[in-house]
Residue frames relative to the residue before (quaternion, step in Angstrom):
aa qw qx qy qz dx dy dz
X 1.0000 0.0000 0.0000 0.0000 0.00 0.00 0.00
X 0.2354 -0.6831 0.6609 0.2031 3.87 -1.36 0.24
X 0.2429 -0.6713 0.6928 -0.1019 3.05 -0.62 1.98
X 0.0024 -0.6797 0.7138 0.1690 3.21 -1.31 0.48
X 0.1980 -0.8830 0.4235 0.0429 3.29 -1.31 0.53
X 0.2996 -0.8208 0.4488 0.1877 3.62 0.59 1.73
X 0.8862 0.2719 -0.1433 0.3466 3.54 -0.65 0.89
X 0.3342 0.8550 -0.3502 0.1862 2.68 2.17 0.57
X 0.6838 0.4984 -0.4046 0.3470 3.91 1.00 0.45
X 0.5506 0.5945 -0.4515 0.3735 3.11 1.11 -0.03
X 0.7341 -0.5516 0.1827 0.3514 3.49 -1.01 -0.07
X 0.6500 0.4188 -0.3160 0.5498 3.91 1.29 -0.16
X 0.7005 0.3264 -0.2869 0.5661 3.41 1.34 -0.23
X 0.4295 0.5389 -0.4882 0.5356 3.50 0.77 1.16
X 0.6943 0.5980 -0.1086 0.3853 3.21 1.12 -1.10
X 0.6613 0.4627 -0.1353 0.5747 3.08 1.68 -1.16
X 0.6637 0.4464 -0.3837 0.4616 3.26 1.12 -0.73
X 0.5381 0.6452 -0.3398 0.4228 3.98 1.00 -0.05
X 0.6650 0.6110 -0.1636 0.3970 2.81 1.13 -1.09
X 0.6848 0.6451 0.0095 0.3388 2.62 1.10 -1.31
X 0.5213 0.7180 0.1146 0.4467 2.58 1.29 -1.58
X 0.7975 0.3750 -0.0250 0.4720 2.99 0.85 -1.82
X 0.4458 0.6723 -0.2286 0.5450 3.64 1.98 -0.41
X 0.5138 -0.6822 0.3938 0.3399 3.06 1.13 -0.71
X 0.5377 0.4926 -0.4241 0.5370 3.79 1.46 -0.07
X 0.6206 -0.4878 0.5771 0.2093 2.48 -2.47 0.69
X 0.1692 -0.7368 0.6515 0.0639 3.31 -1.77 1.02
X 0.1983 -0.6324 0.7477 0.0400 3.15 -1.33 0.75
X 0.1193 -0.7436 0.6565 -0.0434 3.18 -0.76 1.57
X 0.1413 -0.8054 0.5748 0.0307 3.03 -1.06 1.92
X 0.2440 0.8460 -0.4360 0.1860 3.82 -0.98 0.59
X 0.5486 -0.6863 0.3143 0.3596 3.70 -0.40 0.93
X 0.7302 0.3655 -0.3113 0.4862 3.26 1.19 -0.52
X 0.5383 0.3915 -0.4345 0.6068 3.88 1.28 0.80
X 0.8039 -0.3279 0.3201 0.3791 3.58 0.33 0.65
X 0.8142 0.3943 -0.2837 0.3179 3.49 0.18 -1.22
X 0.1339 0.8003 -0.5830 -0.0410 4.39 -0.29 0.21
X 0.4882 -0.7180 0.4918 0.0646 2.58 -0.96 1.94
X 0.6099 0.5709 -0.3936 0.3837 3.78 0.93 -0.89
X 0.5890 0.6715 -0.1547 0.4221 3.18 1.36 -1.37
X 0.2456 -0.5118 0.7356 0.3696 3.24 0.06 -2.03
X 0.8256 0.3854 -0.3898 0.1338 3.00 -0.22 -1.07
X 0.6494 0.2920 -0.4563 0.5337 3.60 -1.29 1.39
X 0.6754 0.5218 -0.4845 0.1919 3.32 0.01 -0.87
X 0.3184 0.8124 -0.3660 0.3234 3.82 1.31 -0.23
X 0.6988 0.5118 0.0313 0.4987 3.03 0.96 -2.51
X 0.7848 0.3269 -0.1820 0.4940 3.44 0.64 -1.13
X 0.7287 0.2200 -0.2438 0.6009 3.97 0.89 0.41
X 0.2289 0.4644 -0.7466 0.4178 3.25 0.62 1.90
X 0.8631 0.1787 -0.1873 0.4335 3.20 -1.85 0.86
X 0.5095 0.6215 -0.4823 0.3487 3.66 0.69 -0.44
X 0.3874 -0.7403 0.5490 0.0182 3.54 -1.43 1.03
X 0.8324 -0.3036 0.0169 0.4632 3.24 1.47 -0.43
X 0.2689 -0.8474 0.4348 0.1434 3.71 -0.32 0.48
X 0.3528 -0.7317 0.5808 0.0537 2.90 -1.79 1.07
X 0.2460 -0.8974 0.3484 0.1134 3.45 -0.16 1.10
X 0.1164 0.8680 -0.4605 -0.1444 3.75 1.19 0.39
X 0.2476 0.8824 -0.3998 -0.0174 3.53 1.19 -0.95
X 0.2208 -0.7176 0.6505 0.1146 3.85 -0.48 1.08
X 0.0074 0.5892 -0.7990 -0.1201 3.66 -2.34 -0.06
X 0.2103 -0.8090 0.5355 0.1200 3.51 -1.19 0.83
X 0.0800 -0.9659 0.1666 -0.1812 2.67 1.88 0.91
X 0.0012 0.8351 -0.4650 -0.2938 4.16 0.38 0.12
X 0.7197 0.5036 -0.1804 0.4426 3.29 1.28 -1.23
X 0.6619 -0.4449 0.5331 0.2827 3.43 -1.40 1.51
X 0.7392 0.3128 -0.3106 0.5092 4.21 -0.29 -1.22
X 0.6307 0.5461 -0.3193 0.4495 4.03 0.25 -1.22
X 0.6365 0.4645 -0.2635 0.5565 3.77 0.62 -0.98
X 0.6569 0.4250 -0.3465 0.5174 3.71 -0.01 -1.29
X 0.6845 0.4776 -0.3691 0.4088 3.68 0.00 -1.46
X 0.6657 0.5398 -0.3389 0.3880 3.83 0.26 -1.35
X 0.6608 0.4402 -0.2059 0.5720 3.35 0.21 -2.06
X 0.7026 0.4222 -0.3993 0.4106 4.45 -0.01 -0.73
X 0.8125 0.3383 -0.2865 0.3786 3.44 0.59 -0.88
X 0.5496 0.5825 -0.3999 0.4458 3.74 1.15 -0.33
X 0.6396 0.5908 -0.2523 0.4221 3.49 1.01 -0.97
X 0.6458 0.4138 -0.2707 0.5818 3.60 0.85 -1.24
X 0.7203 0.5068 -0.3942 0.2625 3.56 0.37 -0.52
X 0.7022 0.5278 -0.1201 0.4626 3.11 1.40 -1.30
X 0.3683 0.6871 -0.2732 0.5636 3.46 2.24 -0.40
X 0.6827 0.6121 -0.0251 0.3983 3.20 0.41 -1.05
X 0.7361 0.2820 -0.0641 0.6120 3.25 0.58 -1.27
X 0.6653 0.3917 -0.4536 0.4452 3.65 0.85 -0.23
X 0.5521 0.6903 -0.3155 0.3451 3.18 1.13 -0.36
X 0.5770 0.5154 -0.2306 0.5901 3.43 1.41 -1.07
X 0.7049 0.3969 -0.3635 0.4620 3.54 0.31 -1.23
X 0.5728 -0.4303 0.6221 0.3159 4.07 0.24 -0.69
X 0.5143 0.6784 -0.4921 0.1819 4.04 0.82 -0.09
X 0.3876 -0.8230 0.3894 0.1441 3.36 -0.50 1.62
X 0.7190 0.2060 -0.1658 0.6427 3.60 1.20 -0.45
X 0.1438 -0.6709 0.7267 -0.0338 3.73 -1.25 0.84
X 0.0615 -0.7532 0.6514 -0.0676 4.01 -0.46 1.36
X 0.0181 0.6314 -0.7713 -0.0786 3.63 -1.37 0.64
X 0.3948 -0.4716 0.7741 0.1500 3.04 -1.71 0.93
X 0.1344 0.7906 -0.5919 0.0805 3.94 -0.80 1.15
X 0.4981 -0.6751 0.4473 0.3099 3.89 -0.96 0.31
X 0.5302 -0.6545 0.4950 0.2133 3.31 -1.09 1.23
X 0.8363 0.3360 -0.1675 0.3995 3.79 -1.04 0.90
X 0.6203 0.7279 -0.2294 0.1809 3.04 1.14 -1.18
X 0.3714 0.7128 -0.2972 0.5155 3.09 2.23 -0.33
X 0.6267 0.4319 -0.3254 0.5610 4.07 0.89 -1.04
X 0.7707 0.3490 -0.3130 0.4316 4.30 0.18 -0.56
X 0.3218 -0.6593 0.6788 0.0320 3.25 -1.08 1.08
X 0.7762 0.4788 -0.1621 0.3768 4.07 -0.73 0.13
X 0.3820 0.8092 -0.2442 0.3736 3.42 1.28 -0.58
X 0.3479 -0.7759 0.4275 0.3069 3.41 -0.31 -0.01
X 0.6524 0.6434 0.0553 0.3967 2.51 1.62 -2.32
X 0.7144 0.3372 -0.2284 0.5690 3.45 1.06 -1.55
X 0.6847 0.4589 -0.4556 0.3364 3.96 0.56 -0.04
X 0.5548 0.2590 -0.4527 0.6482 3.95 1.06 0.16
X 0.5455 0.3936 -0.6331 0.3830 4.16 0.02 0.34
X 0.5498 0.6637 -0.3154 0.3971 3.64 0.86 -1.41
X 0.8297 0.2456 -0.2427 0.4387 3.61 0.66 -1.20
X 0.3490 0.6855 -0.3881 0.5077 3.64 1.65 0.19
X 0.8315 0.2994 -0.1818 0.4312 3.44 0.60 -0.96
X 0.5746 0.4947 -0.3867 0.5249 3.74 1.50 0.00
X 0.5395 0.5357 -0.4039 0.5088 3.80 1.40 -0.15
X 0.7686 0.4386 -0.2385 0.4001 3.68 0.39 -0.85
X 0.5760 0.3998 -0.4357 0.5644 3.30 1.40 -0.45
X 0.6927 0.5080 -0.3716 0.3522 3.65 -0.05 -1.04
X 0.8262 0.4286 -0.2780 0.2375 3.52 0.74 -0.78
X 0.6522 -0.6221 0.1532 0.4052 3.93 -0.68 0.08
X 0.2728 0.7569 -0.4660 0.3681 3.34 1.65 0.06
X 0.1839 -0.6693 0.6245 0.3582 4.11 -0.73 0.19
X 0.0285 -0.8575 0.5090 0.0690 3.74 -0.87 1.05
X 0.2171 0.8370 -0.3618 -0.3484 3.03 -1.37 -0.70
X 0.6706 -0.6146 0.3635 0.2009 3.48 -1.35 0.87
X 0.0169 -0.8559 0.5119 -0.0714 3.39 -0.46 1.19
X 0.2976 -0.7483 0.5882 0.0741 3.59 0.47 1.77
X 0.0782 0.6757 -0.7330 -0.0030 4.05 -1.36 0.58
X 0.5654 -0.5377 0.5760 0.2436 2.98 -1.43 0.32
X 0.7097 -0.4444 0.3545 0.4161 3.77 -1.23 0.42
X 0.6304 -0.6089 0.3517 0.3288 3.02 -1.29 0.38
X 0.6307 -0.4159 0.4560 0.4704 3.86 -1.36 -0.25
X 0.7625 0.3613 -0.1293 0.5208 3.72 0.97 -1.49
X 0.2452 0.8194 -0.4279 0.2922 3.78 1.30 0.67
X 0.6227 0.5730 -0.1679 0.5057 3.54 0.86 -0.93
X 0.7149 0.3506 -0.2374 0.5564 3.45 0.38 -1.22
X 0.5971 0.5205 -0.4026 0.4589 4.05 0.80 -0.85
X 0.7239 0.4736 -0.3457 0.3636 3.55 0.36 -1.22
X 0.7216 0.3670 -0.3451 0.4748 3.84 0.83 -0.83
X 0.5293 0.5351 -0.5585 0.3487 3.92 1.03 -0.14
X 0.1549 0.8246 -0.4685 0.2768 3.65 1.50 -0.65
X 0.8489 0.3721 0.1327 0.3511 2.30 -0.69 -2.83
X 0.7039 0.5340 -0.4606 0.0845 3.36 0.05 -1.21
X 0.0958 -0.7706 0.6293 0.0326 3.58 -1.32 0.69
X 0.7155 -0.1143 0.1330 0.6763 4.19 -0.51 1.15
X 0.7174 -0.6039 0.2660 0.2234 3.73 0.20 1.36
X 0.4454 0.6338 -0.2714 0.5712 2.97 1.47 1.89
X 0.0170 -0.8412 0.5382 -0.0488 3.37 0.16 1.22
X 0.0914 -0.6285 0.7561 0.1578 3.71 -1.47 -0.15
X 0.1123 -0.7999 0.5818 -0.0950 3.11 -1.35 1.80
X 0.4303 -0.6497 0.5185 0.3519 3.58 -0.12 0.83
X 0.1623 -0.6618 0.6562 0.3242 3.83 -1.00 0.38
X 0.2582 0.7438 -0.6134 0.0626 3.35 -1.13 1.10
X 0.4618 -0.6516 0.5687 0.1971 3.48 -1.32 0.90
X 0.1685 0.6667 -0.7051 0.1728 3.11 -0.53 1.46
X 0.4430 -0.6294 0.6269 0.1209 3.63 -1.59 0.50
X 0.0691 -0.8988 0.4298 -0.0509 2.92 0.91 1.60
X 0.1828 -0.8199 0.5353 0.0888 3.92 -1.01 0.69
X 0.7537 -0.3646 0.4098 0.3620 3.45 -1.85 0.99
X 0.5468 -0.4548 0.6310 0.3099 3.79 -1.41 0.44
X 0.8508 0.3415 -0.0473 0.3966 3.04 0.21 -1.96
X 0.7062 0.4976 -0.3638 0.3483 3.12 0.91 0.75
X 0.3276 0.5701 -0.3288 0.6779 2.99 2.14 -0.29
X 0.6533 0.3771 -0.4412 0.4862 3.99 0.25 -0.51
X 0.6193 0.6120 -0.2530 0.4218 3.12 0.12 -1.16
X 0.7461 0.1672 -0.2698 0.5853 4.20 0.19 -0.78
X 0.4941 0.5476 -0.5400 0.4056 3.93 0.60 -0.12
X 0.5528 0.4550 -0.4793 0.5077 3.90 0.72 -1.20
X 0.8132 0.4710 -0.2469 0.2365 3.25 -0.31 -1.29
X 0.3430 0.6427 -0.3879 0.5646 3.52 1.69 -0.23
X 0.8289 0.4871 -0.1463 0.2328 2.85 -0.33 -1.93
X 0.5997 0.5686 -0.2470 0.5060 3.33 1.16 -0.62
X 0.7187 0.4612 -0.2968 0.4274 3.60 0.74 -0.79
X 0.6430 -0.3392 0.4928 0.4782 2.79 -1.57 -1.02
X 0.5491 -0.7026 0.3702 0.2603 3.15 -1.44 0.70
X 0.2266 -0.9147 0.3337 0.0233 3.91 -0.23 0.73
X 0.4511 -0.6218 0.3783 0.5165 3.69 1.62 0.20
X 0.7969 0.0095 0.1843 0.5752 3.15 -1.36 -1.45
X 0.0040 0.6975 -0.6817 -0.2206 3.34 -1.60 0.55
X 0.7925 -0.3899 0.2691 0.3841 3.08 -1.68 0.17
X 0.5637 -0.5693 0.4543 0.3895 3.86 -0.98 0.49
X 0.2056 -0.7310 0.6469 0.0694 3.26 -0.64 1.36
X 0.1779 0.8227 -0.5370 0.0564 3.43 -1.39 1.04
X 0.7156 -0.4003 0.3461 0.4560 3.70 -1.00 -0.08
X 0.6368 -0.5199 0.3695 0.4332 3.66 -1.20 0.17
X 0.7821 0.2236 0.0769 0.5765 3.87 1.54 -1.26
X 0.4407 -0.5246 0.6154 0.3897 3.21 -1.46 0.21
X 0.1161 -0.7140 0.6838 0.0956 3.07 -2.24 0.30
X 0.5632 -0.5433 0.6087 0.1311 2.84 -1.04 0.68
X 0.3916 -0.8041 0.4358 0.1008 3.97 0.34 2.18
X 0.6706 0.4941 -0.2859 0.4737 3.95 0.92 -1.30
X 0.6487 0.4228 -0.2917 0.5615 4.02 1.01 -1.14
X 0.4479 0.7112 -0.3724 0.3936 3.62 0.88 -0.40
X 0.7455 0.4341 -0.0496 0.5033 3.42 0.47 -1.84
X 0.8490 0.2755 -0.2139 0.3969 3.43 0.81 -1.04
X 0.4683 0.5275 -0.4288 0.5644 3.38 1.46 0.16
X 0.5671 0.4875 -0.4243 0.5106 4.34 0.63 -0.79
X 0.6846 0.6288 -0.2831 0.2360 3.53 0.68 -1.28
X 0.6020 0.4472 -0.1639 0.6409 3.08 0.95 -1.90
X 0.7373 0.3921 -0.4413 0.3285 3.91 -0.66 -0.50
X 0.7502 0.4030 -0.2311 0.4705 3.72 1.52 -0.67
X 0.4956 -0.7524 0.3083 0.3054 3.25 1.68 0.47
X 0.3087 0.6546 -0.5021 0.4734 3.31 1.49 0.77
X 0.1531 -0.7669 0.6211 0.0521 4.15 -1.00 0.87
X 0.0594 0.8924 -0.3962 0.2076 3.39 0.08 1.31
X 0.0935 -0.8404 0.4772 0.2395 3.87 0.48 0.57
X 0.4166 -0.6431 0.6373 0.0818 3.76 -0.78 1.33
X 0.2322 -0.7186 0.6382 -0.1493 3.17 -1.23 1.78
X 0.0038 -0.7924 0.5651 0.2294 3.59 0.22 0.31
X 0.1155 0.7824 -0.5580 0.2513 3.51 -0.72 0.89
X 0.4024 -0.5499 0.7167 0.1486 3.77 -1.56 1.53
X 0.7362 0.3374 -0.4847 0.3304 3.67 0.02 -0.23
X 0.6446 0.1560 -0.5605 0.4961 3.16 -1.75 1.72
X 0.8766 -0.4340 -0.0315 0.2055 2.96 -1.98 0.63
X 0.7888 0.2128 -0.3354 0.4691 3.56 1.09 0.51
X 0.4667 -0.7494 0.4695 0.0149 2.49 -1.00 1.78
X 0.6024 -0.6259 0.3521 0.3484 3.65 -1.18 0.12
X 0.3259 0.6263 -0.5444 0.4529 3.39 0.98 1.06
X 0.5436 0.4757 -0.4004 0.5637 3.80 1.25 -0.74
X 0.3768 0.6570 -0.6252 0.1885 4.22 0.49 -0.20
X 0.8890 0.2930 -0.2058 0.2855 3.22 -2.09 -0.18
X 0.7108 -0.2729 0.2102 0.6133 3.58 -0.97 -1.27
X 0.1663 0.8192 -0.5424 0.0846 3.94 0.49 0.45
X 0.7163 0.3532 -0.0659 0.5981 3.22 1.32 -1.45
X 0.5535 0.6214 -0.4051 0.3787 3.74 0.75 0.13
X 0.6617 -0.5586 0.4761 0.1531 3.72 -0.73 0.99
X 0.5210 -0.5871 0.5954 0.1713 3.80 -0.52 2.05
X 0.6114 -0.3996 0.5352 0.4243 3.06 -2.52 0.36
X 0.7843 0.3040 -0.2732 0.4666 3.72 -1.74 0.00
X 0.3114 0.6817 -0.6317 0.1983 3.70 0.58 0.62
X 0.6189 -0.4570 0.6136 0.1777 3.26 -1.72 0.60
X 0.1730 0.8730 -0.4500 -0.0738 4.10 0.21 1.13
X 0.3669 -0.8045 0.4155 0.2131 3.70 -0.25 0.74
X 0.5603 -0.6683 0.3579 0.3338 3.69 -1.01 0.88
X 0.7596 0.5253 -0.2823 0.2596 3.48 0.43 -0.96
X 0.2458 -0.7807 0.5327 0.2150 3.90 -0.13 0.77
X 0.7628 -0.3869 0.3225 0.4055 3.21 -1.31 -0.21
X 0.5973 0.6264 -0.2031 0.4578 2.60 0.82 -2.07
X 0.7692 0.3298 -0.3090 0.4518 3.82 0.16 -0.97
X 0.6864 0.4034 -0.3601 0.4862 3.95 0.81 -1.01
X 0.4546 0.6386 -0.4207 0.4566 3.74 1.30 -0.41
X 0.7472 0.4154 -0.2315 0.4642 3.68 0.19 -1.52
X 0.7438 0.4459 -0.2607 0.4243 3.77 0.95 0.29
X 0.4732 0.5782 -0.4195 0.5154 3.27 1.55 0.22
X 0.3135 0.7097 -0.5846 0.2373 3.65 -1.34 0.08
């Protein structure tokens, strides 16, 4: 098959394109810094001739609630669109588990409007909610850090492998398309603060760990908020194992 894959430099769409790859199908790596802007249009035309189906990994480091929505709305309608012209039979979004329960976010309100485009539109798709990453913990306190001081929200999330989120996207992509999939997640909770300082110490990074609600999650994200529904989708790799490989 010729997958194309929107976000194919960043780090889960690298991953997917390997994967992929490795299956034996053609990629079409899509990305502003390969020519192709999705905000724009422009390329995406060229780069989803012949294409059979797309992976959407597409990131915004967005702070602002309107800036997010806009980004994540206009990249989506474009690339909508253009699969539409080309005939693409399968449209995939890589999306975040839960985010439906948090209200305030920046992030989950231009994912939120990502996922009301792909359902509504005529592409057959499907949505694949995950759970934070393995290397989540250590990201949130670079955030924060200040003269070798972070604040980390303690939260229990059920954090998953990169490469394994790549990995079940290939394997999406290949099929048939299926709406909403199950909640894809790690093998276990964790514990977000032991997260950071266990990613830290193995990357030789010394960092004192504040636990703290102040910055962008708030204590509405508490308890099993972030934790993976019955009939989730569990992945093999633990921390402990993607942990013992960092350095």
């Amino acid at each position: 098959m010729r997958i194309a894959v929107a976000g194919a430099t960043g780090n889960i769409g690298s991953l997917t394109a390997q994967a992929l790859e490795r299956g034996g199908h053609e990629v079409v790596r899509i990305s502003r810094s390969l020519g192709v802007d999705l905000v724009s249009g422009e390329g995406l035309d060229d780069a989803l001739a012949g294409v059979d189906a797309v992976v959407d990994t597409t990131n915004s480091t967005a702070a602002d609630p309107a800036e997010t929505v806009a980004f994540f709305g206009a990249s989506t309608r474009n690339l909508l669109a253009a699969e539409g012209r080309a005939g693409v039979r399968h449209h995939v979004l890589l999306s975040i588990m839960g985010m439906d329960r948090v209200e305030g976010n920046a992030h989950y309100a231009g994912k939120r409007e990502q996922e009301r485009l792909v359902s509504a539109g005529s592409v057959p798709w499907t949505i694949v909610p995950a759970t934070q990453f393995h290397d989540f913990g250590a990201m949130v306190a670079s955030w924060t850090e200040r003269d070798g001081v972070a604040t980390v929200p303690p939260l229990l999330v059920q954090s998953i492998a990169p490469g394994d989120v790549a990995d079940v996207l290939a394997e999406v992509a290949v099929g048939e398309p299926r709406g909403r999939y199950p909640d894809l997640a790690g093998p276990e909770p964790q514990d977000l603060v032991d997260m950071a300082r266990r990613t830290n110490r193995a990357r030789g990074h010394e960092v004192k760990l504040v636990p703290s609600w102040d910055g962008v999650f708030g204590p509405e994200m508490a308890g099993n908020v972030l934790l993976p529904g019955e009939g989730a989708r569990l992945a093999p790799t633990t921390f402990d194992k993607w942990l013992a490989e960092q350095g």
